[in-house]
C-alpha positions as a Markdown table, in Angstrom:
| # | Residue | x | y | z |
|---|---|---|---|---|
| 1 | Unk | 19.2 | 20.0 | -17.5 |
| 2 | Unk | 15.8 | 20.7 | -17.3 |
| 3 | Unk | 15.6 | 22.8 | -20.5 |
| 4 | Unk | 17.5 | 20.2 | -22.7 |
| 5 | Unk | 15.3 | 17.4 | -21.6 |
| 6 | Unk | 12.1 | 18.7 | -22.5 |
| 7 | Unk | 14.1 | 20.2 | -25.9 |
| 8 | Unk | 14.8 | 16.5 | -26.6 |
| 9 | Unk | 11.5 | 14.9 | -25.2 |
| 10 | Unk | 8.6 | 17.1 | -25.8 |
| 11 | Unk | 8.0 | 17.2 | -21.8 |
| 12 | Unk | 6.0 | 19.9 | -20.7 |
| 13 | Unk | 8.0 | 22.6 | -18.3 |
| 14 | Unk | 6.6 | 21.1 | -14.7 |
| 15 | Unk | 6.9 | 17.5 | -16.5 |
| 16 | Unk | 10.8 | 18.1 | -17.2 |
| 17 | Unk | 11.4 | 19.8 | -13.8 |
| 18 | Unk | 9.6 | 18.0 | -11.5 |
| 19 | Unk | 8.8 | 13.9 | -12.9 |
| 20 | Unk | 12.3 | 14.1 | -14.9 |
| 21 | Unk | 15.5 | 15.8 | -13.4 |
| 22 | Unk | 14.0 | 16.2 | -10.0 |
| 23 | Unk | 13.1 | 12.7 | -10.0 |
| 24 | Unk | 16.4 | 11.2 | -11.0 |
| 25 | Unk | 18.5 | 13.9 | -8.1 |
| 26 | Unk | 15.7 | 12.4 | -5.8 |
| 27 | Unk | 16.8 | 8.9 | -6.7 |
| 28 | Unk | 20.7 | 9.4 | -7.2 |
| 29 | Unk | 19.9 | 10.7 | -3.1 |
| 30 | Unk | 18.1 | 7.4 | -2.4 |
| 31 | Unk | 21.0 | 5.2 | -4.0 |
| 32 | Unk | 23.7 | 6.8 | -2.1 |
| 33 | Unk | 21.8 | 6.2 | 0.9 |
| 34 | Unk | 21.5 | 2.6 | -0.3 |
| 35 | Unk | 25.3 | 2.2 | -0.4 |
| 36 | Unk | 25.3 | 1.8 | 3.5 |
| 37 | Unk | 22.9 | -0.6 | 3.7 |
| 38 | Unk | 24.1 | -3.6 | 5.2 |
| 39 | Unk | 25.3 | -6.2 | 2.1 |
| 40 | Unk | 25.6 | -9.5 | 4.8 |
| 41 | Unk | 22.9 | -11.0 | 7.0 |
| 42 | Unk | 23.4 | -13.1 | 9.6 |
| 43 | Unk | 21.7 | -16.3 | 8.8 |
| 44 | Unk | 20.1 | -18.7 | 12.1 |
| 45 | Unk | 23.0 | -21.6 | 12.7 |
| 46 | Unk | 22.2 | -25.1 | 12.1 |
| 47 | Unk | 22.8 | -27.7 | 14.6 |
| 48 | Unk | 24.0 | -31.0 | 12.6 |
| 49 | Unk | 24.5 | -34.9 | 13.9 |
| 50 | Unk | 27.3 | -36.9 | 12.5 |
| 51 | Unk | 26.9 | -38.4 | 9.4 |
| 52 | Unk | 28.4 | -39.0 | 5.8 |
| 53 | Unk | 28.9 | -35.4 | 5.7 |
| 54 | Unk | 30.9 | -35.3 | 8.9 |
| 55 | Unk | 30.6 | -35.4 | 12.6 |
| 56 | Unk | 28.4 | -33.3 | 14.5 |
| 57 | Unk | 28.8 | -29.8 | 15.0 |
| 58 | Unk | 27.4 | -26.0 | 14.6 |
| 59 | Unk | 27.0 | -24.8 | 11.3 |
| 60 | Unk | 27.1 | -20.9 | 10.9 |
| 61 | Unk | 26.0 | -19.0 | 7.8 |
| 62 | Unk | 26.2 | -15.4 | 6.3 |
| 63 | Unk | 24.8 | -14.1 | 2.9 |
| 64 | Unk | 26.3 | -11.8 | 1.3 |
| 65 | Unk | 25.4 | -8.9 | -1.8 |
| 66 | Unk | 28.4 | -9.0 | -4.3 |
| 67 | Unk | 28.4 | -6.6 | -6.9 |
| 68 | Unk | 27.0 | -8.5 | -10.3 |
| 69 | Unk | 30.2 | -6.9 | -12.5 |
| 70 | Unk | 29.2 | -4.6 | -15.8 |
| 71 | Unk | 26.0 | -4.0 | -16.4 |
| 72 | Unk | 24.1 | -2.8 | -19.6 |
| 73 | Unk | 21.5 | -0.1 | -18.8 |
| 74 | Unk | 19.4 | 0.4 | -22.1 |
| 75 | Unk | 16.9 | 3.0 | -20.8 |
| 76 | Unk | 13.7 | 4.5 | -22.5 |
| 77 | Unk | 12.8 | 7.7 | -24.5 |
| 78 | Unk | 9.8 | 9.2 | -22.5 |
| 79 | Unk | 11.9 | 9.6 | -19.2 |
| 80 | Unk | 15.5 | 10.4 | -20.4 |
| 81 | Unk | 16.5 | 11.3 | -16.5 |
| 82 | Unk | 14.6 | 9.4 | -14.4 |
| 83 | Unk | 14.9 | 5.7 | -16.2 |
| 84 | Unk | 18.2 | 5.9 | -16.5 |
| 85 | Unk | 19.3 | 7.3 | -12.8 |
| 86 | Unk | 17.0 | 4.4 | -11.8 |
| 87 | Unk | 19.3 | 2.2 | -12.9 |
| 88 | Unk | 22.4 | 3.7 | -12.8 |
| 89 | Unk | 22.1 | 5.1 | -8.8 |
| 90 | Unk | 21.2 | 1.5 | -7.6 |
| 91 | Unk | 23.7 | -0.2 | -9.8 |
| 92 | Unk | 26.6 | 2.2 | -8.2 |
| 93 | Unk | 25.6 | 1.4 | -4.7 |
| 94 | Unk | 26.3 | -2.1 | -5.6 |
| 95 | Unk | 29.8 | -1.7 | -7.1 |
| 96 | Unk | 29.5 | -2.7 | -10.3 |
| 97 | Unk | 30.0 | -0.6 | -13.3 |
| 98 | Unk | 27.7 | 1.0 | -16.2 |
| 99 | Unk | 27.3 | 0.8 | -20.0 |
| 100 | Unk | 24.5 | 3.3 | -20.6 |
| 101 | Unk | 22.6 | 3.0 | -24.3 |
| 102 | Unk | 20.4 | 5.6 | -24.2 |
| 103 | Unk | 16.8 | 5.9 | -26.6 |
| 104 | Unk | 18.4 | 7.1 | -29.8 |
| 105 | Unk | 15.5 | 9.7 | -29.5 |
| 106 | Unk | 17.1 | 11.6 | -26.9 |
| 107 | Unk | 20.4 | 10.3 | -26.0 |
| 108 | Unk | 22.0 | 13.8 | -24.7 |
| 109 | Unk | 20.0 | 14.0 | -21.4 |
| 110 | Unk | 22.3 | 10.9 | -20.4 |
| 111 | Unk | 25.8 | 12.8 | -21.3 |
| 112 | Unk | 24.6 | 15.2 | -19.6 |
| 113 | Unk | 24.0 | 13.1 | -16.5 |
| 114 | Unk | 27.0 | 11.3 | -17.4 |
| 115 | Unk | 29.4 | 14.5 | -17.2 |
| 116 | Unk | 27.3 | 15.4 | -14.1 |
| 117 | Unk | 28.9 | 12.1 | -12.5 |
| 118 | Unk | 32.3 | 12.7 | -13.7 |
| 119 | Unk | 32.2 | 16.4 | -11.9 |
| 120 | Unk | 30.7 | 14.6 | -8.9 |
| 121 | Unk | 34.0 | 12.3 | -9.2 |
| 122 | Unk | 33.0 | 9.1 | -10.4 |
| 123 | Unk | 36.1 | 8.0 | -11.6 |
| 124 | Unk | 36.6 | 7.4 | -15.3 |
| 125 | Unk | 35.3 | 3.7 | -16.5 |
| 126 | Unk | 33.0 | 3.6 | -14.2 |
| 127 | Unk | 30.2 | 4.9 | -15.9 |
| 128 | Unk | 30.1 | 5.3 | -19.9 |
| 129 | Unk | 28.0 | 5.6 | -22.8 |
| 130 | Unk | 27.5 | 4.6 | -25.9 |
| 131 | Unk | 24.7 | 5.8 | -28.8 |
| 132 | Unk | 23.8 | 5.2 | -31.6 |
| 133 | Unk | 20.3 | 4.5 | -34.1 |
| 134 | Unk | 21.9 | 1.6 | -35.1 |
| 135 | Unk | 20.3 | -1.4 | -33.9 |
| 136 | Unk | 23.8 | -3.3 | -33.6 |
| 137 | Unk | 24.9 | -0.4 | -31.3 |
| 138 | Unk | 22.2 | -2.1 | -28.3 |
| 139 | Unk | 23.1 | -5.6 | -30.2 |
| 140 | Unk | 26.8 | -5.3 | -28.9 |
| 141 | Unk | 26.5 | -3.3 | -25.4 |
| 142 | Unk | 24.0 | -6.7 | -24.7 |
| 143 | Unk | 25.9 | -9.6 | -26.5 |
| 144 | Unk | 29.6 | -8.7 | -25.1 |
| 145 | Unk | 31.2 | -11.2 | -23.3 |
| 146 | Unk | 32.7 | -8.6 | -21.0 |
| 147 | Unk | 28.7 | -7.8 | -19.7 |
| 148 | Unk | 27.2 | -9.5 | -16.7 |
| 149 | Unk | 23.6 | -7.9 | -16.2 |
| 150 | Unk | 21.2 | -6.2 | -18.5 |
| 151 | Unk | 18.2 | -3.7 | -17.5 |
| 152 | Unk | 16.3 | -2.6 | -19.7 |
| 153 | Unk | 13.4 | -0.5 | -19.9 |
| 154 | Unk | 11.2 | -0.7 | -23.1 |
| 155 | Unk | 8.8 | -2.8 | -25.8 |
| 156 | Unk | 8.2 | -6.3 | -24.9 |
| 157 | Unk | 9.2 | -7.4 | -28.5 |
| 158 | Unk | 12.8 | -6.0 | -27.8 |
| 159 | Unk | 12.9 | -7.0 | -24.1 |
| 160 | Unk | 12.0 | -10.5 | -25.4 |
| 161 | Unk | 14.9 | -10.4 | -28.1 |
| 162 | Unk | 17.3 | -9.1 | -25.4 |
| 163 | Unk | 16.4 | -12.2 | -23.0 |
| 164 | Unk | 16.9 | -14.5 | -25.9 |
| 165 | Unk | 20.6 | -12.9 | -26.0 |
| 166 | Unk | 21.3 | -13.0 | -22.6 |
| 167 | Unk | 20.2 | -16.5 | -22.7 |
| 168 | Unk | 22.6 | -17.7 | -24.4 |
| 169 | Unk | 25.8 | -16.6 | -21.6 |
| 170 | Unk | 23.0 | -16.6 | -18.8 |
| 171 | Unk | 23.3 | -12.9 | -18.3 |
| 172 | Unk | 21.5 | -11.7 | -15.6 |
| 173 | Unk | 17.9 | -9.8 | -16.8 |
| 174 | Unk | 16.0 | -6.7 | -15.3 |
| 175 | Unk | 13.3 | -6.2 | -17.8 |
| 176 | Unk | 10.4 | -3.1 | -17.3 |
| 177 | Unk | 8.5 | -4.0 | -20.4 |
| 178 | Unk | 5.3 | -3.1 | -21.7 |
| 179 | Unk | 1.7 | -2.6 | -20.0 |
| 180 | Unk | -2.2 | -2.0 | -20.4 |
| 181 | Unk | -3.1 | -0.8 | -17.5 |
| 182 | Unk | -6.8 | -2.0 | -15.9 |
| 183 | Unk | -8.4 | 0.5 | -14.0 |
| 184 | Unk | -11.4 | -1.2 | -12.7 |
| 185 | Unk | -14.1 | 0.5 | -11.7 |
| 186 | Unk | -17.5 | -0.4 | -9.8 |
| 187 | Unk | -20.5 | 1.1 | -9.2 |
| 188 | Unk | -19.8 | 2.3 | -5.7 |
| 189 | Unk | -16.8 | 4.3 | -6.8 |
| 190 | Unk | -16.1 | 8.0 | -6.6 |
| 191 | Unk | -16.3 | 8.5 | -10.1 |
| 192 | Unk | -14.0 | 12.0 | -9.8 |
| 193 | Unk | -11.6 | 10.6 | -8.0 |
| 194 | Unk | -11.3 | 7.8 | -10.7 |
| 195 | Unk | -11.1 | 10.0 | -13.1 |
| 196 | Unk | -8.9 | 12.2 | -12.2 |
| 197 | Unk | -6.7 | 9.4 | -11.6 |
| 198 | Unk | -7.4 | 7.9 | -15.2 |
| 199 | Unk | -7.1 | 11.5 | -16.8 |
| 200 | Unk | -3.2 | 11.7 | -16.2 |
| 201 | Unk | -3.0 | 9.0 | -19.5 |
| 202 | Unk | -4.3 | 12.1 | -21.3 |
| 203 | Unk | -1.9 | 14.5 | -19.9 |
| 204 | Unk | 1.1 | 12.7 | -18.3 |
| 205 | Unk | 4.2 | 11.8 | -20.6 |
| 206 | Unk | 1.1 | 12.3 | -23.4 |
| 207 | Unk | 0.6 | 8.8 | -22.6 |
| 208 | Unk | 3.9 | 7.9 | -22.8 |
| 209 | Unk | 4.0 | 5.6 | -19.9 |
| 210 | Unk | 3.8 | 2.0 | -19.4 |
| 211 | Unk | 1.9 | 2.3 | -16.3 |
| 212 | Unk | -1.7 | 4.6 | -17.7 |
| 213 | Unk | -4.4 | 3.6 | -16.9 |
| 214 | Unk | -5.6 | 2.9 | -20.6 |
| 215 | Unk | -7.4 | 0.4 | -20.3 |
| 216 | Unk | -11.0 | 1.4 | -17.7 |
| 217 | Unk | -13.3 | -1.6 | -17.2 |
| 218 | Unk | -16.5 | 0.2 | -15.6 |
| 219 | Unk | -19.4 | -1.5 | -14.2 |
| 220 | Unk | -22.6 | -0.5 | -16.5 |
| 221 | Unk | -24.6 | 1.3 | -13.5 |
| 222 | Unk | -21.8 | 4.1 | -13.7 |
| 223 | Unk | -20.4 | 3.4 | -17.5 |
| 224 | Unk | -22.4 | 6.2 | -19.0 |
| 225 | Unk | -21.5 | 9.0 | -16.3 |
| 226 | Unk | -17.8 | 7.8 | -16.2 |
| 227 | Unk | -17.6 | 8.5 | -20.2 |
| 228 | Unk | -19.0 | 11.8 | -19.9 |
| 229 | Unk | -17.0 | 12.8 | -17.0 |
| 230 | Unk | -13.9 | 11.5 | -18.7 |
| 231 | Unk | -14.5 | 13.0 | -22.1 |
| 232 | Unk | -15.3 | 16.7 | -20.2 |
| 233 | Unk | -11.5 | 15.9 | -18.6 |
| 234 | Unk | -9.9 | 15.3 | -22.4 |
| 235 | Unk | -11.6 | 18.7 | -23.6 |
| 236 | Unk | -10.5 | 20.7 | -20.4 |
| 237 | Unk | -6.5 | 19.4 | -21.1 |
| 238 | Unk | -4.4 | 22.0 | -23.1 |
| 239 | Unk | -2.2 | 20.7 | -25.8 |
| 240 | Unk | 0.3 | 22.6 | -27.4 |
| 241 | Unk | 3.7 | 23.8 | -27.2 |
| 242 | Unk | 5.1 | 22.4 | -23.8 |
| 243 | Unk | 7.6 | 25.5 | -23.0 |
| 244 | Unk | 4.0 | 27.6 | -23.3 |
| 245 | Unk | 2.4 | 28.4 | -19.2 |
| 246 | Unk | -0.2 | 26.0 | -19.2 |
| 247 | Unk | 0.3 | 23.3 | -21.6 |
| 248 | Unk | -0.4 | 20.4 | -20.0 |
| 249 | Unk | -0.1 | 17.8 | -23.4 |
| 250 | Unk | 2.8 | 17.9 | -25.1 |
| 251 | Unk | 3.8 | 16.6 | -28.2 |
| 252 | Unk | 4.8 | 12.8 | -28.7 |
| 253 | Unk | 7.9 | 11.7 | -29.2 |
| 254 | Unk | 8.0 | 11.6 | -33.4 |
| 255 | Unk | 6.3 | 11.7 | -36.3 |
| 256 | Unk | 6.4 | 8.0 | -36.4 |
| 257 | Unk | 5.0 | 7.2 | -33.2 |
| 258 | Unk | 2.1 | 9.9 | -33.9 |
| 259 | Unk | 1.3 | 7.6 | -36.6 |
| 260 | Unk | 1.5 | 3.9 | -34.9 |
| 261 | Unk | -1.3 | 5.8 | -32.2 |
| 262 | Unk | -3.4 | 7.2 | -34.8 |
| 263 | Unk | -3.5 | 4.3 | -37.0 |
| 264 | Unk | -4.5 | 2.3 | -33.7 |
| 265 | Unk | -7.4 | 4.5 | -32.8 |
| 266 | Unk | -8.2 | 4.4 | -37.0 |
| 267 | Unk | -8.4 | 0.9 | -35.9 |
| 268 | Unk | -10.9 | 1.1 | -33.2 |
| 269 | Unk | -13.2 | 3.6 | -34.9 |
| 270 | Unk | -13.4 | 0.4 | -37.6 |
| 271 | Unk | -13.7 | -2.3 | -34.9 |
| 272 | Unk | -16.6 | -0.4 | -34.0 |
| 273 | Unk | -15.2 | 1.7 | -30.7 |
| 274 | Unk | -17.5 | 5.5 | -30.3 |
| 275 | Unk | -14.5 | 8.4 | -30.3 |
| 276 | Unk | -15.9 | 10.3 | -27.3 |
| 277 | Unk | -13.3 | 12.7 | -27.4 |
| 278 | Unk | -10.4 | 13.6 | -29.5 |
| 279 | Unk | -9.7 | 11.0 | -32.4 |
| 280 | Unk | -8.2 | 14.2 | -34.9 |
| 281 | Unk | -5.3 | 15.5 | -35.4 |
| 282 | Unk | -4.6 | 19.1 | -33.5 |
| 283 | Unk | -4.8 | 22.0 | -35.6 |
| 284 | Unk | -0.9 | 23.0 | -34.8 |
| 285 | Unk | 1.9 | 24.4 | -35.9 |
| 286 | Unk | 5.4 | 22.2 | -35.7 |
| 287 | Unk | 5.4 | 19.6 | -33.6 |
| 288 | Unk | 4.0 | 15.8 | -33.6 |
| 289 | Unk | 1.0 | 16.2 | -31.5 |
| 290 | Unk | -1.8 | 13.9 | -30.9 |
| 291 | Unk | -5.1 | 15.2 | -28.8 |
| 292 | Unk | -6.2 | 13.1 | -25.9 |
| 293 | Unk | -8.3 | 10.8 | -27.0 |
| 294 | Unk | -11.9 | 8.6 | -25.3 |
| 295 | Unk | -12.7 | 5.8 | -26.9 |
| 296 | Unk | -16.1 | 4.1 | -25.9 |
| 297 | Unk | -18.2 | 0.9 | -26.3 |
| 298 | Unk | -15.2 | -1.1 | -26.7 |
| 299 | Unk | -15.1 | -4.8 | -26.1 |
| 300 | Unk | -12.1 | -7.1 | -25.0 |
| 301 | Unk | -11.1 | -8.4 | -28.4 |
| 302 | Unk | -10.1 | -5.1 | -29.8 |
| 303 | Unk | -6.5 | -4.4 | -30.6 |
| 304 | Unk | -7.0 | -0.8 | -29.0 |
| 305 | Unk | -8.2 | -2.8 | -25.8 |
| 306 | Unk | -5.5 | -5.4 | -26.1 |
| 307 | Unk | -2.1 | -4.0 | -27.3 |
| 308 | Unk | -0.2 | -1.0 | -25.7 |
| 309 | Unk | -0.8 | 2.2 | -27.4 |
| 310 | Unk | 1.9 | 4.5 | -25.6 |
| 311 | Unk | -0.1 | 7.6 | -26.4 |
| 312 | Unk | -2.7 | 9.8 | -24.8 |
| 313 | Unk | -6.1 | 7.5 | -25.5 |
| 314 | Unk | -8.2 | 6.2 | -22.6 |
| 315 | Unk | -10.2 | 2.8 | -23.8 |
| 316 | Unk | -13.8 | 1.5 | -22.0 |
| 317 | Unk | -15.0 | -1.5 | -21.8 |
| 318 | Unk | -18.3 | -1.8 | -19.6 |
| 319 | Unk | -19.8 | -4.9 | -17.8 |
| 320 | Unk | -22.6 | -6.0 | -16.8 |
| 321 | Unk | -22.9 | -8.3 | -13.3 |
| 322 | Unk | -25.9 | -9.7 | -11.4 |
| 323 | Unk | -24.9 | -8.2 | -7.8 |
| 324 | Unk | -21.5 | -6.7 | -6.3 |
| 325 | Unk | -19.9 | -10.2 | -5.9 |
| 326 | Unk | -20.3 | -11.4 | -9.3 |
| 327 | Unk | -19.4 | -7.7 | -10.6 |
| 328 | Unk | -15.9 | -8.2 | -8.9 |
| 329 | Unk | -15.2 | -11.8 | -10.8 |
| 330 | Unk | -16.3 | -10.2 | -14.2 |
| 331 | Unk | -14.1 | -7.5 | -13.7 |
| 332 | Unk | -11.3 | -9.3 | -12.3 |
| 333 | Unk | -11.5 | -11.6 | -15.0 |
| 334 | Unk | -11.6 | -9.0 | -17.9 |
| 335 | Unk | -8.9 | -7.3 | -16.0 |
| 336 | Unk | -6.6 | -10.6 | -16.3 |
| 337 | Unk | -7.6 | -11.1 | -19.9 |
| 338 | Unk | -4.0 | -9.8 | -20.9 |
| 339 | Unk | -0.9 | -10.4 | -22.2 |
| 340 | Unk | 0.3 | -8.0 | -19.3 |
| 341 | Unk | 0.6 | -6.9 | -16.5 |
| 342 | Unk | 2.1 | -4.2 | -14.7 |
| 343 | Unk | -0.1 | -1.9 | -12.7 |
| 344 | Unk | -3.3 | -2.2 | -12.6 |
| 345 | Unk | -6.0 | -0.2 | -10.5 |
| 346 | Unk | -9.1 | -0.4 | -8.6 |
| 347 | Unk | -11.8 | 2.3 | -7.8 |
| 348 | Unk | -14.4 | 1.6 | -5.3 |
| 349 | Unk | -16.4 | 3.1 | -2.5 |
| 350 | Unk | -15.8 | 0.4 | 0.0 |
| 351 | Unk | -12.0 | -0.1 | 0.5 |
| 352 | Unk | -12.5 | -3.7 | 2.0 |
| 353 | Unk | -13.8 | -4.8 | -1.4 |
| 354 | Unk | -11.0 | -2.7 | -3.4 |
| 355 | Unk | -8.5 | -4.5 | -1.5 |
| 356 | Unk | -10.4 | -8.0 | -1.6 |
| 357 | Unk | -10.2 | -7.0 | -5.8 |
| 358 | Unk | -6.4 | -6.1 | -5.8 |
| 359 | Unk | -5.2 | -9.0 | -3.8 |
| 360 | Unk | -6.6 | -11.2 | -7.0 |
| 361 | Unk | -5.3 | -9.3 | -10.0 |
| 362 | Unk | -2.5 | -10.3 | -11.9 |
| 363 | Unk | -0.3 | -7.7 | -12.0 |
| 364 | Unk | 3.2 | -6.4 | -10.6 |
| 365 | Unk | 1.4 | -3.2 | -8.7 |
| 366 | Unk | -2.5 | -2.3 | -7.9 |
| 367 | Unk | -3.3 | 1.1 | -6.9 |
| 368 | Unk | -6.2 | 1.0 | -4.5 |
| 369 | Unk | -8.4 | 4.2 | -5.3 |
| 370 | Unk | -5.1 | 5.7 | -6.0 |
| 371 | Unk | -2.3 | 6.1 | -8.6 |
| 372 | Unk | 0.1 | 7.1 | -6.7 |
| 373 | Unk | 3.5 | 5.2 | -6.0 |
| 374 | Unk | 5.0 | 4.6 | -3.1 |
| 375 | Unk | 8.9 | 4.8 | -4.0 |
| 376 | Unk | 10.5 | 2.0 | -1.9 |
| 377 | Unk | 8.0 | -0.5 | -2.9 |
| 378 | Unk | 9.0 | -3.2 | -5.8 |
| 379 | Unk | 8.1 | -2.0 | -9.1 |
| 380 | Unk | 7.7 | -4.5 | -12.1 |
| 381 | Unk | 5.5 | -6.7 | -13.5 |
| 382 | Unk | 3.7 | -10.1 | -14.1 |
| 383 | Unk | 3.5 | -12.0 | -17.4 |
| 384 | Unk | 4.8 | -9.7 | -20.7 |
| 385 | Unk | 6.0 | -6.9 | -18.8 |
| 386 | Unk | 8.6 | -8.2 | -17.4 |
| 387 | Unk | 11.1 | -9.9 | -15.3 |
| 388 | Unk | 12.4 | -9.0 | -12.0 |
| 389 | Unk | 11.9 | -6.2 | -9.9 |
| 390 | Unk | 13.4 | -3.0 | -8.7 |
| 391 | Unk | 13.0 | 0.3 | -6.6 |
| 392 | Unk | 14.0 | 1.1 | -3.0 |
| 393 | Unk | 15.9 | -1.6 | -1.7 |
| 394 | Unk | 14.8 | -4.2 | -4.2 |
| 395 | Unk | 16.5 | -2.2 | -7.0 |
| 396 | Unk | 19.8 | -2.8 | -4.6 |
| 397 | Unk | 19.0 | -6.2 | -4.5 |
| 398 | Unk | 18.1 | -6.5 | -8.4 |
| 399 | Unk | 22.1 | -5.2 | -9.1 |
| 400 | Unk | 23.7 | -7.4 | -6.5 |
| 401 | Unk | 24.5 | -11.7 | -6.4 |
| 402 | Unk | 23.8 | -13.6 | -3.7 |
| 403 | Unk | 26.9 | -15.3 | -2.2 |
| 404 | Unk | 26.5 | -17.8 | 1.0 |
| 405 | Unk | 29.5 | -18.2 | 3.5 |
| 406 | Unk | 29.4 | -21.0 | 5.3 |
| 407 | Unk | 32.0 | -22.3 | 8.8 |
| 408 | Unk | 31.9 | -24.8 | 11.9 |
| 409 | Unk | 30.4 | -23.0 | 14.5 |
């Protein structure tokens, strides 16, 4: 599984193994798990006098998790394991039933989990598939009566078309859209830690990920020693051929979308951003690779600032503040200066202040000094990236409807 993956998606070797297959076993685990949670809760009773409504009495109450019926899981191209067992494991636990529409980029990775299930003895209906480059293939698995739910993981331009379809019937909506990550960092940071944290937009997914750190607003005492450090970490990555030992960039996922992130850092060179690092094509044989690329001395009304890239380029913006509080209002207030907001992330020394930062920022998940995830916590975001949220036991709770039963006590 492993093999065809990174055949499909350009992952590097560890990338395929360990974020993509391993990743989706780990959640298919976590969902059957999630199948014996409890689905009712006991609500407190209500003690009620007589009135219009009746006499007096003891009112009892249970809710109750019903499966939402069908649902349409239209998953993403940089994670063809992971996204789609992220929505599929949770939406099994819940009863309901699957239409998978996989990226037309790399749509066998899903058969293959597909088969997978039918060998595991998910009986036949319950999960199926349907591909296609065709826009109307995605047009029909979202506008069919017969559909209850959609999740979808992907642009914010299509996620916003899907909503408009599913507004029509009031289909239920689990959108992971877009993001431009802020990684905010002040001057009492550790600056290696941040940037090793910020580097993993160079190398993981090739940038490929709607949660990167792209978008580093540094404080001006550190800016210049953050560049350099980040610009030594672009040079250090290898790019190449991700089945080669040591490749730690792969390629992107087409020659199209090697051109969209070129053209955007073409952009930034014009709008007056410094390429630090990268910003030319790599000398290489087949394959549609793009080198990770630093661009500094941006400001916040550049498209490379503003828009998401989805590609291996870091952008920074510095700031200048008059003391440490008003250095935490700048920076929280170029950090909410976004149409999104899905992650963003916080580097400082003191981790009373980091937290007194993340508690104000706009967004669906802050990692404090960190950018790791913690995998039961709710994952989605604020504003343009998206609606709802899933993960742990909020993803069970994201494929399920609330019912209330209600008797005399």
């Amino acid at each position: 599984h492993a093999e065809l993956a990174q055949a499909e998606s350009g992952a590097t070797t560890a990338t395929a193994r360990g974020m993509q297959v391993a990743v989706a076993v780990a959640r298919f685990e976590r969902y059957a798990k999630g199948a014996l949670e409890p689905v009712e809760t006991a609500l407190p009773p209500q003690i009620h006098e007589a009135g219009p409504m009746g006499g007096a009495g003891v009112v009892g109450a249970v809710a109750v998790r019903r499966p939402v019926g069908v649902v349409t899981c239209i998953t993403s191209y940089n994670n063809p394991w992971a996204n789609p067992a992220g929505k599929v494991a949770p939406a099994l636990a819940m009863g309901n039933t699957v239409v998978v529409k996989p990226a037309p980029q790399d749509p066998l990775s899903v058969y293959g989990m597909a088969a997978a299930l039918e060998e595991a003895g998910v009986p036949p209906g319950v999960v199926n598939v349907v591909s296609g480059t065709d826009s109307a293939v995605g047009e029909a698995a979202v506008a069919s009566p017969d559909v209850d739910m959609v999740s979808f993981t992907g642009s914010t331009a299509v996620g916003q078309r899907i909503g408009e379809v599913c507004g029509r019937d009031m289909k239920r909506q689990l959108m992971e859209l877009g993001g431009k990550g802020a990684a905010i960092i002040l001057d009492d940071a550790d600056l290696d830690a941040a940037v090793a944290g910020i580097g993993t937009t160079f190398s993981f997914y090739s940038g490929q990920i709607c949660t990167a750190p792209t978008r580093v607003i540094v404080q001006r005492g550190v800016y210049e020693q953050l560049v350099d450090k980040l610009a030594a970490y672009a040079a250090y990555v290898k790019v190449g051929d991700p089945v080669a030992p040591g490749t730690v960039v792969g390629p992107v996922i087409s020659a199209a979308h090697r051109d969209r992130v070129e053209a955007y850092v073409e952009d930034g060179r014009k709008e007056g951003a410094r390429v630090v690092a990268g910003g030319e094509r790599p000398a290489l044989g087949k394959g549609f690779y793009v080198a990770p690329t630093l661009l500094a001395d941006c400001t916040h009304d550049m498209r490379v600032v503003r828009e998401e890239i989805f590609g291996p380029v870091v952008v920074v913006v510095p700031f200048d503040a008059d003391g440490p509080e008003d250095a935490e209002e700048t920076a929280i207030a170029l950090a909410a200066d976004s149409d999104y907001g899905l992650i963003d992330y916080v580097w400082s020394g003191d981790v009373a202040r980091a937290f007194r930062v993340a508690r104000r920022l706009r967004a669906g998940g802050v990692g404090v000094n960190t950018i790791a995830r913690n995998m039961e916590a709710p994952f989605g975001g604020f504003k343009k990236s998206g609606v709802g949220r899933d993960v742990g036991s909020y993803a069970l709770h994201a494929y399920s409807e609330l019912q209330s039963l209600v008797w005399p006590g």
